[in-house]
MDAnalysis code that builds the backbone (N, CA, C; Angstrom):
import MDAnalysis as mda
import numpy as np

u = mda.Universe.empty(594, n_residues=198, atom_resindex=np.repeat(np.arange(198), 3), trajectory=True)
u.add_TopologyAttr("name", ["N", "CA", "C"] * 198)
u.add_TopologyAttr("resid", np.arange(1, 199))
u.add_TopologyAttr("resname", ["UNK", "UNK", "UNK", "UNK", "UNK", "UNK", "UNK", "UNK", "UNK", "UNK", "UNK", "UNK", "UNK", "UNK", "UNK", "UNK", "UNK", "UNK", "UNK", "UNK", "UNK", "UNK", "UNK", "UNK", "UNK", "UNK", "UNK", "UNK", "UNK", "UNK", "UNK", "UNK", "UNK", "UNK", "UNK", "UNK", "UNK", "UNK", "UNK", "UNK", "UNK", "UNK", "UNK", "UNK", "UNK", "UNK", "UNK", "UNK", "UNK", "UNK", "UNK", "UNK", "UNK", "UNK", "UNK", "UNK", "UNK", "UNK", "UNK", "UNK", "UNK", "UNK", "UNK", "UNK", "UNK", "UNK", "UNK", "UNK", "UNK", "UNK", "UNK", "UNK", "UNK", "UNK", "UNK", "UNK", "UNK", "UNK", "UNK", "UNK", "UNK", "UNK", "UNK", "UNK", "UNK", "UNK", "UNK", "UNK", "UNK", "UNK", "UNK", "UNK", "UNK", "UNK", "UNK", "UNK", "UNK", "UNK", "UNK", "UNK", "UNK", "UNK", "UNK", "UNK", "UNK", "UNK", "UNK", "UNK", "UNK", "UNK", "UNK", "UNK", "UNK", "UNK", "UNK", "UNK", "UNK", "UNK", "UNK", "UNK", "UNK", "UNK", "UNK", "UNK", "UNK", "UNK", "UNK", "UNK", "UNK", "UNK", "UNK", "UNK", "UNK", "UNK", "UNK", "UNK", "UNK", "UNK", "UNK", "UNK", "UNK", "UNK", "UNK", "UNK", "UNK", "UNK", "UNK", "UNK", "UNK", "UNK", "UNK", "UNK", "UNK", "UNK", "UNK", "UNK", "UNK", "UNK", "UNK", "UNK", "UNK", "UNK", "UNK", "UNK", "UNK", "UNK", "UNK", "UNK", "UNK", "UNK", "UNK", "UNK", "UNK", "UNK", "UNK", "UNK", "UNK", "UNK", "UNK", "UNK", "UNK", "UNK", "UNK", "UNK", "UNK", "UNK", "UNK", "UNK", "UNK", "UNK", "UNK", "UNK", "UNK", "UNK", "UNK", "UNK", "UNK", "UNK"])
u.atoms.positions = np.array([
    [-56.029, 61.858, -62.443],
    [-56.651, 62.853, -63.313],
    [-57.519, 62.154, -64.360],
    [-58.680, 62.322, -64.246],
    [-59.585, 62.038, -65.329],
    [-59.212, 62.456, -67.117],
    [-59.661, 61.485, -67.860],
    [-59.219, 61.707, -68.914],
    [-59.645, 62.753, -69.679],
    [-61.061, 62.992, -69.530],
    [-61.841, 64.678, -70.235],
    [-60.566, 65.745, -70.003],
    [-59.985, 65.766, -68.558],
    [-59.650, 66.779, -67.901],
    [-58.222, 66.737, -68.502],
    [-57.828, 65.924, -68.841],
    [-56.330, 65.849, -69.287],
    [-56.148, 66.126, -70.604],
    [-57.385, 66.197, -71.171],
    [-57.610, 66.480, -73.070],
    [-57.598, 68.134, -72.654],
    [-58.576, 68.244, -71.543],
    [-58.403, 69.751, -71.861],
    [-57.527, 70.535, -71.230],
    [-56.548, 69.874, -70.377],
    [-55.114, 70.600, -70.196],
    [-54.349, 70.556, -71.263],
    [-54.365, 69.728, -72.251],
    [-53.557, 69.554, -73.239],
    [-53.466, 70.800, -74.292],
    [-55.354, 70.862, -74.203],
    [-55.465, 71.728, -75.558],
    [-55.221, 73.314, -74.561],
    [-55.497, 73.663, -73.782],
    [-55.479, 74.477, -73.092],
    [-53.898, 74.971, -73.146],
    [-52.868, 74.102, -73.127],
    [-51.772, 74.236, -72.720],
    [-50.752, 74.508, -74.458],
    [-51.677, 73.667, -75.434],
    [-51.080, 74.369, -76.738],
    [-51.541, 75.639, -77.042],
    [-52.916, 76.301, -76.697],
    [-53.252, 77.377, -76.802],
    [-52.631, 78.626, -76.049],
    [-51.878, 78.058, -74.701],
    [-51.649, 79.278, -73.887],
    [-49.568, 78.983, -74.504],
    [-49.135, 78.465, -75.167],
    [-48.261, 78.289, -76.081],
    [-48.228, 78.880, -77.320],
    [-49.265, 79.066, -77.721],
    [-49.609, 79.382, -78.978],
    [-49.431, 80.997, -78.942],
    [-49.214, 81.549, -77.972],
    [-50.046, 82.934, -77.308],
    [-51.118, 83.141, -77.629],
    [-51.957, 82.288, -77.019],
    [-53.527, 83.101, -77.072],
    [-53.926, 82.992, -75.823],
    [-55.278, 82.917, -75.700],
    [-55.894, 83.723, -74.442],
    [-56.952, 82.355, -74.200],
    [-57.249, 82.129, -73.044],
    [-58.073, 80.687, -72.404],
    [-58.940, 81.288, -71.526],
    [-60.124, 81.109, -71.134],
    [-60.883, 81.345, -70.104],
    [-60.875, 80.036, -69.411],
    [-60.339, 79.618, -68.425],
    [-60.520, 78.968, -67.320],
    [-60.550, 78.907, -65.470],
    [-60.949, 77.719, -65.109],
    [-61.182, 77.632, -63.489],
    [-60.110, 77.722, -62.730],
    [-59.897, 79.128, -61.985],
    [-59.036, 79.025, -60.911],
    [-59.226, 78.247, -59.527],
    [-58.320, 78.541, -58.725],
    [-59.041, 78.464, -57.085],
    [-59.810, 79.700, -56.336],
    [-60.363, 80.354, -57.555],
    [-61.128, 81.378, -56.886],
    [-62.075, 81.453, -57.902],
    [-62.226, 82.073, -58.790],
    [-63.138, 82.105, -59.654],
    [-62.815, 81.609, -61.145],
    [-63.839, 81.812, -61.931],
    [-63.743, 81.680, -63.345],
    [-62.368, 82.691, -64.091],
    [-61.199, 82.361, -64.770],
    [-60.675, 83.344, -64.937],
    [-60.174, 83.060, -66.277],
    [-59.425, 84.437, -66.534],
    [-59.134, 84.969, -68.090],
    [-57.179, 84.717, -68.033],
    [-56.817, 84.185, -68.881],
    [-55.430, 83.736, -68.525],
    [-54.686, 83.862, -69.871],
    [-53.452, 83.657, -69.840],
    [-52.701, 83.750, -70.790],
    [-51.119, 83.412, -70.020],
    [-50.118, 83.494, -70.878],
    [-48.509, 83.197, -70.831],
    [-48.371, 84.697, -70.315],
    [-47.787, 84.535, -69.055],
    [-47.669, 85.958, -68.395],
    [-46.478, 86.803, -68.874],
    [-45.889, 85.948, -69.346],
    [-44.236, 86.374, -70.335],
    [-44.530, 86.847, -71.275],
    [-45.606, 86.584, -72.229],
    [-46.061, 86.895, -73.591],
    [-47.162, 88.641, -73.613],
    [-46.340, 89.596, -73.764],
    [-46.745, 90.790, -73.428],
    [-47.805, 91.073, -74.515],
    [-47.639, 90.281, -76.246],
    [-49.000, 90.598, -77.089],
    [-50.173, 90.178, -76.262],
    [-50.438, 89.024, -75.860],
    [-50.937, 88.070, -75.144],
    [-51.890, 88.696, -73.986],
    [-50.626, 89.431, -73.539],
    [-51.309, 89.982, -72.195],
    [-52.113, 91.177, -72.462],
    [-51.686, 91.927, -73.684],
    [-52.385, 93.266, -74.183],
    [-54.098, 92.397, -74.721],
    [-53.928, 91.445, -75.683],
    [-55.469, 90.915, -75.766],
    [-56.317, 90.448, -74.219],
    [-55.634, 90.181, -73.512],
    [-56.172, 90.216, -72.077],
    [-57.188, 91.192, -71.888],
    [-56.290, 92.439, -71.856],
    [-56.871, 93.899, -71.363],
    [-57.469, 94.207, -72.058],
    [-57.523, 93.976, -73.578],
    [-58.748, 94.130, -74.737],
    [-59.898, 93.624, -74.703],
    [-59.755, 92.276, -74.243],
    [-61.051, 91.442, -73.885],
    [-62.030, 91.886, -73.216],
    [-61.278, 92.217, -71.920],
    [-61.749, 92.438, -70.984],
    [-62.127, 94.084, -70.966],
    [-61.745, 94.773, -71.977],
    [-62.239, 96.271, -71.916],
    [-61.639, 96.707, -70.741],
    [-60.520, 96.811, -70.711],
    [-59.687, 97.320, -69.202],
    [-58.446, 98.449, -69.935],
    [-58.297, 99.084, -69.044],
    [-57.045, 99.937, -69.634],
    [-55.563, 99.270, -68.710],
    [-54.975, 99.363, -69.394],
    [-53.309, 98.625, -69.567],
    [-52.565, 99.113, -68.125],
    [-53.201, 100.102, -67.777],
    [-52.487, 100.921, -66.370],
    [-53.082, 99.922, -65.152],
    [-54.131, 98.969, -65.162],
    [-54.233, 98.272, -63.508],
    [-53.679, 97.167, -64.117],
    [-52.937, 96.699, -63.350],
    [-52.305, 95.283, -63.328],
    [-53.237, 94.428, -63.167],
    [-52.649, 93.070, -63.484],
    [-53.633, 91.826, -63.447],
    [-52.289, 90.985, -62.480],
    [-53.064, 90.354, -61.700],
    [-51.797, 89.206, -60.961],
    [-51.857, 87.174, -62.262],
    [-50.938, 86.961, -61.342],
    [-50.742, 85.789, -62.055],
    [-50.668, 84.608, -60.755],
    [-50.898, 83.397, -61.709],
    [-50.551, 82.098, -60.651],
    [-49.438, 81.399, -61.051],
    [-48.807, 80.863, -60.002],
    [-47.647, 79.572, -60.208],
    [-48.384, 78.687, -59.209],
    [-47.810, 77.387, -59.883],
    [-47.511, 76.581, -59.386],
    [-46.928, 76.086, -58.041],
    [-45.790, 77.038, -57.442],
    [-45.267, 76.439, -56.208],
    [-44.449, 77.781, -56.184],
    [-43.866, 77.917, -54.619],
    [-43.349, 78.887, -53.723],
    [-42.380, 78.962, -54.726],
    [-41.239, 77.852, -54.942],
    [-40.040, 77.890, -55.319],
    [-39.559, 78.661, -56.449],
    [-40.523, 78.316, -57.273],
    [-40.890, 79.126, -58.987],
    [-41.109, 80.667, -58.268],
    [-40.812, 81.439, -56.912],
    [-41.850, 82.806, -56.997],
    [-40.435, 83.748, -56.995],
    [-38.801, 82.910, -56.915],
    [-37.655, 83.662, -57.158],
    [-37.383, 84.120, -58.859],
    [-37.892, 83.315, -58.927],
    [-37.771, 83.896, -61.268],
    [-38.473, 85.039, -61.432],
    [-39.469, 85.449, -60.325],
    [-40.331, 86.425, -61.007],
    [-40.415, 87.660, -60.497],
    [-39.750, 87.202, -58.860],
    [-39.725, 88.580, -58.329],
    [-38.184, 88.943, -57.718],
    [-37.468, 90.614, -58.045],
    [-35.765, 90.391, -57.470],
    [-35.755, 89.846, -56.087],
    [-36.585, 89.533, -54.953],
    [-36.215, 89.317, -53.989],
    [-37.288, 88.617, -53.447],
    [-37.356, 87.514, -52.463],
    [-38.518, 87.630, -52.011],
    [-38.888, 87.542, -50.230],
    [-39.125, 88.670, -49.617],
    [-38.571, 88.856, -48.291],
    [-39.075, 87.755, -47.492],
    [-38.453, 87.766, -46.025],
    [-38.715, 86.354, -45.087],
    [-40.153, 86.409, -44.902],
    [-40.869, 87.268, -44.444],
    [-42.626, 87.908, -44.475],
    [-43.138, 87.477, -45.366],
    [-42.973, 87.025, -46.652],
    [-43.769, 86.412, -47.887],
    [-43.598, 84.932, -47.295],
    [-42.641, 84.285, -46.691],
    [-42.602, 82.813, -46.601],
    [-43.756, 82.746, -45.568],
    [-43.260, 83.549, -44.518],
    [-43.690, 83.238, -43.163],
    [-45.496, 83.410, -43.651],
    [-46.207, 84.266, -44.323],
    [-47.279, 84.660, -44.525],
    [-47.641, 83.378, -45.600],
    [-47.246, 82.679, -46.391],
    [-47.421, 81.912, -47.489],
    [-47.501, 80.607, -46.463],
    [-46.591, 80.197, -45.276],
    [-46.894, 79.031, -44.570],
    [-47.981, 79.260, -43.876],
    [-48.582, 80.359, -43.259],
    [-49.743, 80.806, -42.426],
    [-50.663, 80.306, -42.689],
    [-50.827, 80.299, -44.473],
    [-52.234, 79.875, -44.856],
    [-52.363, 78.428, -45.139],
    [-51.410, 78.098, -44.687],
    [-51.623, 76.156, -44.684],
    [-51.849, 75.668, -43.566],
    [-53.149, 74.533, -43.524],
    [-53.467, 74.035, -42.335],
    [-52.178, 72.859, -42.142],
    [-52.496, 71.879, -41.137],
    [-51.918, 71.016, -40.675],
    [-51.000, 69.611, -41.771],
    [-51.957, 69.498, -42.658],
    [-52.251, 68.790, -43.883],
    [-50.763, 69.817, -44.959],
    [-50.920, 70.929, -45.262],
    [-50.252, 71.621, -46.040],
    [-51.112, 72.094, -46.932],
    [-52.369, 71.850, -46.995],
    [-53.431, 72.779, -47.766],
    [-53.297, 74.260, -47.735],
    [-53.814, 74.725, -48.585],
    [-54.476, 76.321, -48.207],
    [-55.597, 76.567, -48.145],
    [-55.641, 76.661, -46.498],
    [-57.059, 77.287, -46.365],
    [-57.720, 78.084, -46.950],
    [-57.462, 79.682, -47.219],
    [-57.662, 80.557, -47.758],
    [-56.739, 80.930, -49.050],
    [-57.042, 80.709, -50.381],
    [-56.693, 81.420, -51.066],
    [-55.913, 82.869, -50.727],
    [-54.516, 83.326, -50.924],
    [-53.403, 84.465, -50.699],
    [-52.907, 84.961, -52.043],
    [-53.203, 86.063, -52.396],
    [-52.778, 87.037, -53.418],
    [-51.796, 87.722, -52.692],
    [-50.253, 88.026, -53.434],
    [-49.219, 88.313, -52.572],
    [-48.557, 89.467, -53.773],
    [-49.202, 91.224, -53.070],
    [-48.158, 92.149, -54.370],
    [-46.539, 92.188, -53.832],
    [-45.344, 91.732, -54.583],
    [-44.350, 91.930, -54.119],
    [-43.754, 92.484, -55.032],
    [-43.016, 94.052, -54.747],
    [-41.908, 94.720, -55.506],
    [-41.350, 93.832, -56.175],
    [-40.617, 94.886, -57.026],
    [-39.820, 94.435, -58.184],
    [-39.684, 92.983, -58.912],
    [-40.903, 93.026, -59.830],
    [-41.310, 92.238, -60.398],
    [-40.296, 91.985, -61.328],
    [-39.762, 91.070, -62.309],
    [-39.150, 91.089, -63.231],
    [-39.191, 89.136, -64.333],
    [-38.449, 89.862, -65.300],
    [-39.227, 88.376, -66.128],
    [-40.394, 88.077, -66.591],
    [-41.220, 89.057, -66.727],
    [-43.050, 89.293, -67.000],
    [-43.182, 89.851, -67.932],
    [-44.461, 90.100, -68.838],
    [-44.679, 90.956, -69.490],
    [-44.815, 92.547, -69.070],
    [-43.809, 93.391, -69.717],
    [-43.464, 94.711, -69.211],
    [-45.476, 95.398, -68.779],
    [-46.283, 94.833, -69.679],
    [-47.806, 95.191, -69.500],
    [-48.446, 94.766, -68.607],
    [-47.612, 94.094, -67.588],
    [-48.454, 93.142, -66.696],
    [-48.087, 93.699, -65.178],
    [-46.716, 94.732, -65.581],
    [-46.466, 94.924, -63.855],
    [-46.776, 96.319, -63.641],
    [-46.981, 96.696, -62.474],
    [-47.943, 98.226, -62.299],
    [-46.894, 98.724, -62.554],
    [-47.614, 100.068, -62.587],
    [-46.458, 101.489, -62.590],
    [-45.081, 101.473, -61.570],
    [-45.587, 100.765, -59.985],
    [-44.261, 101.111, -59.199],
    [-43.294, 100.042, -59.166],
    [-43.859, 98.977, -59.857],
    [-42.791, 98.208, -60.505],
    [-43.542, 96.452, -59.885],
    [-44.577, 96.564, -59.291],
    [-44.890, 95.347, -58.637],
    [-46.109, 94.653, -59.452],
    [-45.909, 92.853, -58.385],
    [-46.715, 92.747, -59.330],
    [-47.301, 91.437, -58.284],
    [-48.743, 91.061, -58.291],
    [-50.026, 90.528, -57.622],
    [-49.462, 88.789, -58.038],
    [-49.126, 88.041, -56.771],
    [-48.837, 86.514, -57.553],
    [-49.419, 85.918, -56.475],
    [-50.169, 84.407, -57.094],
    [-51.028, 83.820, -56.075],
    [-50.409, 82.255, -56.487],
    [-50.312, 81.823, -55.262],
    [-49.693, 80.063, -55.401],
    [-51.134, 79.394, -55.310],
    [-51.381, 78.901, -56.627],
    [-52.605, 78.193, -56.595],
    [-52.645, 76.537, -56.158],
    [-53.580, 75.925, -55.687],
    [-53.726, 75.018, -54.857],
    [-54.485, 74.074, -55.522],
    [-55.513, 74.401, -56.628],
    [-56.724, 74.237, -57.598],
    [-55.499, 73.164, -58.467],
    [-56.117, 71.803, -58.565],
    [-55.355, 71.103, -59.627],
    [-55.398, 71.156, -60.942],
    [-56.384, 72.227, -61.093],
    [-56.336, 72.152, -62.921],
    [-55.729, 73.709, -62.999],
    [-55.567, 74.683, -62.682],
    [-54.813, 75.799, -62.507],
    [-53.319, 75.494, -61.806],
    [-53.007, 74.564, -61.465],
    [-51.733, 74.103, -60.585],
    [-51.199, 73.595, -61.790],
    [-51.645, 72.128, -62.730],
    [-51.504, 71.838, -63.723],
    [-50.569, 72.553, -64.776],
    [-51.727, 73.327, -65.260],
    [-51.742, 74.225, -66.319],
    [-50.183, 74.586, -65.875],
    [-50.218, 75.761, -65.214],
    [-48.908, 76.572, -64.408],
    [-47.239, 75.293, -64.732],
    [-47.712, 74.467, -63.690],
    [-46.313, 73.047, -64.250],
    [-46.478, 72.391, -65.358],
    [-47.142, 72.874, -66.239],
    [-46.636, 72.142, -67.563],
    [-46.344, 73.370, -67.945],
    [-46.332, 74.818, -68.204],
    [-45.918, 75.479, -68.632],
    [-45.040, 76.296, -68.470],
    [-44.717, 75.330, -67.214],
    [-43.147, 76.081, -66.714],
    [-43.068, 77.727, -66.558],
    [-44.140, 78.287, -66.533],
    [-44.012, 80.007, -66.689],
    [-45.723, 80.199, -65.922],
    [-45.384, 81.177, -65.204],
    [-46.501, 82.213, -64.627],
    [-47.908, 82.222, -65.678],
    [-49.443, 82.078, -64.945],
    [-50.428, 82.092, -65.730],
    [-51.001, 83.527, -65.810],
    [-51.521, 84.413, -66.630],
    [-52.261, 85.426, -65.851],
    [-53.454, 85.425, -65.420],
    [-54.019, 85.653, -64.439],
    [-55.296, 85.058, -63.845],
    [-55.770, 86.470, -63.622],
    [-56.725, 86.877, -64.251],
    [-57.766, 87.553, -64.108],
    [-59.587, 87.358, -64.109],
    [-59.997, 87.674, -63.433],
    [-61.729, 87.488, -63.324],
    [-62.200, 87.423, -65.032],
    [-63.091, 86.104, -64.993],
    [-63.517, 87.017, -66.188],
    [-64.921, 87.199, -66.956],
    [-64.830, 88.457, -66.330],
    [-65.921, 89.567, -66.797],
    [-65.453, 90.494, -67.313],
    [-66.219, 91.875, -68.110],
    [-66.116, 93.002, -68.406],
    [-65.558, 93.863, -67.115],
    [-64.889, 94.627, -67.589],
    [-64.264, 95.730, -66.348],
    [-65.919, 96.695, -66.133],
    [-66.004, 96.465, -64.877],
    [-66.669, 97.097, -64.336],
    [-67.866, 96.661, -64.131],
    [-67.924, 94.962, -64.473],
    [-68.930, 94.206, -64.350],
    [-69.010, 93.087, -63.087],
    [-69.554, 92.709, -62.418],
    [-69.479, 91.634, -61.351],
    [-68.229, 90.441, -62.026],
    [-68.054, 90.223, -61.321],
    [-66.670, 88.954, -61.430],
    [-67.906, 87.641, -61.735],
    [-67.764, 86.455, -62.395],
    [-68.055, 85.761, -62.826],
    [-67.814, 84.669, -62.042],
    [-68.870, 84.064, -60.949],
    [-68.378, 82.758, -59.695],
    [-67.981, 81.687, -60.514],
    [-69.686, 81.452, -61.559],
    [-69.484, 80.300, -62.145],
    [-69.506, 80.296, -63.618],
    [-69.263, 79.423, -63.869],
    [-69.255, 79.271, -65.596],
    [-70.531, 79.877, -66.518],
    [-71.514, 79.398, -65.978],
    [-72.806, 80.373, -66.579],
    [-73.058, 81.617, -66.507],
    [-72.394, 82.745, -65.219],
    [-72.418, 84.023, -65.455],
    [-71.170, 84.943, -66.509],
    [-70.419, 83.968, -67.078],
    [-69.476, 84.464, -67.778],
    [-69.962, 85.024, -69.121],
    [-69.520, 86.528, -68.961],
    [-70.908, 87.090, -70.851],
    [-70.037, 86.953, -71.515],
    [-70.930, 85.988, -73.063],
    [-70.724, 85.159, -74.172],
    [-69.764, 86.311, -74.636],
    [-69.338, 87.231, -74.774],
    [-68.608, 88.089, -75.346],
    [-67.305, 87.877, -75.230],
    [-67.060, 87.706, -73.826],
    [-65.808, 87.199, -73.258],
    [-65.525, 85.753, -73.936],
    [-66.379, 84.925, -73.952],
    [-65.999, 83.680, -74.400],
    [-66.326, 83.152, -75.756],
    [-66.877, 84.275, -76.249],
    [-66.594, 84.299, -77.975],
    [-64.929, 85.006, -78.297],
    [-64.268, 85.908, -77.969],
    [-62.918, 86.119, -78.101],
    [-62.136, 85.366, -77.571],
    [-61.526, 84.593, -76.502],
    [-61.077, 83.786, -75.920],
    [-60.757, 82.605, -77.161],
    [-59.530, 82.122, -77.138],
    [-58.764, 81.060, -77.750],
    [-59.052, 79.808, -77.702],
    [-59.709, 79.667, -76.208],
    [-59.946, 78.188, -75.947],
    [-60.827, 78.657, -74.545],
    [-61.792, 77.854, -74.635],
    [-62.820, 78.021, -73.341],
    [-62.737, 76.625, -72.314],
    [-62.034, 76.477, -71.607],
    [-62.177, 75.103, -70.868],
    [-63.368, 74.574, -70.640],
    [-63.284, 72.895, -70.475],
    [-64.745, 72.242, -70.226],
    [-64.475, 71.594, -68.693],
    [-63.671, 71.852, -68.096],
    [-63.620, 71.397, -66.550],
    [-64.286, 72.394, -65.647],
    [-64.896, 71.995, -64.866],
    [-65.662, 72.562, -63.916],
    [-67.235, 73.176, -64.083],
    [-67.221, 72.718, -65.418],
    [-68.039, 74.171, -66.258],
    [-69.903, 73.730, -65.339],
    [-69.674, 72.971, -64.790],
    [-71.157, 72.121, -64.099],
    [-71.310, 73.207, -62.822],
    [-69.881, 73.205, -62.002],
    [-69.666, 72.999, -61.154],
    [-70.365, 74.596, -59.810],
    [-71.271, 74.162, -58.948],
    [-71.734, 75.140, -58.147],
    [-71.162, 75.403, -57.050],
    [-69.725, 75.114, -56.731],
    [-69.247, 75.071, -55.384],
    [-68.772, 76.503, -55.201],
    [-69.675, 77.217, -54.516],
    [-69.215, 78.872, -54.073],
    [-67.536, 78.503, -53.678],
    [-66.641, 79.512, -54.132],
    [-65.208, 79.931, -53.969],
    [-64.413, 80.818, -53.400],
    [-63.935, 80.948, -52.520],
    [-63.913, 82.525, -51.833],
    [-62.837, 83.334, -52.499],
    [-63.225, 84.346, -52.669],
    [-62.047, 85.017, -53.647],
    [-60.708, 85.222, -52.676],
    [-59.142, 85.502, -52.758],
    [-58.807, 85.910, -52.607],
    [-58.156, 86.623, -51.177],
    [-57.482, 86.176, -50.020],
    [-57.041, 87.939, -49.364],
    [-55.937, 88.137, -50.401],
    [-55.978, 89.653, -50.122],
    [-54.231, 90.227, -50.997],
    [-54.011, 91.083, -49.873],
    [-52.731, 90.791, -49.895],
    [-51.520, 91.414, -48.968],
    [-50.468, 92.323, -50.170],
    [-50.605, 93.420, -49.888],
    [-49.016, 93.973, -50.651],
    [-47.381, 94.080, -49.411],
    [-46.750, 93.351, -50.343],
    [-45.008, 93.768, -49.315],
    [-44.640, 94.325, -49.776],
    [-43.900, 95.252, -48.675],
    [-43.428, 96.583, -49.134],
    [-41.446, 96.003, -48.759],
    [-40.537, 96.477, -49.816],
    [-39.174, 95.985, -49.598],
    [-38.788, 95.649, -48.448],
    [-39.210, 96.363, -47.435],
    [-38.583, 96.480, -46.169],
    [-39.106, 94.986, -45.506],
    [-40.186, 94.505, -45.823],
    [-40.859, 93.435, -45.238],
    [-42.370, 93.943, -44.960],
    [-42.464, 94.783, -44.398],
    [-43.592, 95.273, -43.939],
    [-44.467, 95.057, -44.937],
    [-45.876, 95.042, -44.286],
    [-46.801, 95.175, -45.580],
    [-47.934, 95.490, -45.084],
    [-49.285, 95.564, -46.197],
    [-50.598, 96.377, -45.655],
    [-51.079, 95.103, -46.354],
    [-52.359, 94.858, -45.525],
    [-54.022, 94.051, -45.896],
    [-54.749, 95.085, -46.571],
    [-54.981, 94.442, -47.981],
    [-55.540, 95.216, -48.810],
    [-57.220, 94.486, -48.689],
    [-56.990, 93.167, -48.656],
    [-58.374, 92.265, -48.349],
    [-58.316, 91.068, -48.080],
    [-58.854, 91.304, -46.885],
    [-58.689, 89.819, -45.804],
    [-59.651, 88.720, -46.292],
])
């Protein structure tokens, strides 16, 4: 790890401690984050972002193992679907957003109405980072205005967003490498589940 990059996990990581709010680089896009436990935290989220409190935002961890703290159960179909997306190597090919019932241990503002909640095992070493030093769930949301295009790279992000924001990361901020957003899968208790976006 380069040393720029390790100053700004540092400060990044007292700020998302601090409860405040960070705009940084996921494995998908530019995103809006915070301590997913910290429910003030998560309400300036939805303020920022001009969003109302009723759509959920998902979060990232660090690793599979960390995904029993957050959700009551987590069926055999989440493993089997979570190994799918690793090639040979153990990479992830595709970025996997995974909604699984009964969320718990979160900010009560962060999980939808039917009780679930959007978690993605990030792969990205400075979002992987972040996540294991903070021992707790990130919230990862796009960040743009609700109802505005999602933000690829660091230059389409409006100054508005990153004038409120706590701490604005300086990793990646160059960086033009198109990212593919996302599939999300929701599981439903039983195992079963629907492709929401492949």
């Amino acid at each position: 790890m380069m040393r720029y990059e390790k100053q700004d996990i540092e400060q990044a990581l007292a700020v998302l401690r601090e409860g405040g709010v960070i705009v940084y680089p996921t494995d998908t896009i530019w995103g809006i984050g915070c301590d997913a436990t910290n429910a003030e935290a998560v309400r300036r989220v939805y303020q920022i972002k001009q969003r109302e409190d009723s759509k959920s935002m998902l979060v990232l961890l660090d690793a599979p193992g960390r995904l029993q703290g957050y959700v009551r159960e987590v069926p055999e179909t989440a493993w089997e679907l979570l190994n799918c997306c690793d090639d040979a190597e153990g990479e992830t090919v595709k970025p996997l957003t995974i909604i699984y019932p009964e969320a718990r241990n979160l900010a009560e503002n962060l999980i939808a109405d039917d009780g679930s909640i959007g978690i993605r095992i990030t792969s990205e070493s400075f979002s992987r980072a972040l996540c294991e030093r903070l021992k707790r769930p990130i919230v990862s949301t796009s960040a743009n205005l609700s109802g505005q295009p999602a933000a690829r790279f660091f230059d389409e992000i409006d100054p508005q967003i990153l004038a409120q924001a706590d701490y604005v990361c300086q990793f990646r901020r160059e960086d033009r490498t198109p990212h593919q957003p996302s599939s999300i899968i929701k599981l439903n208790q039983d195992g079963t589940f629907r492709i929401i976006r492949r």
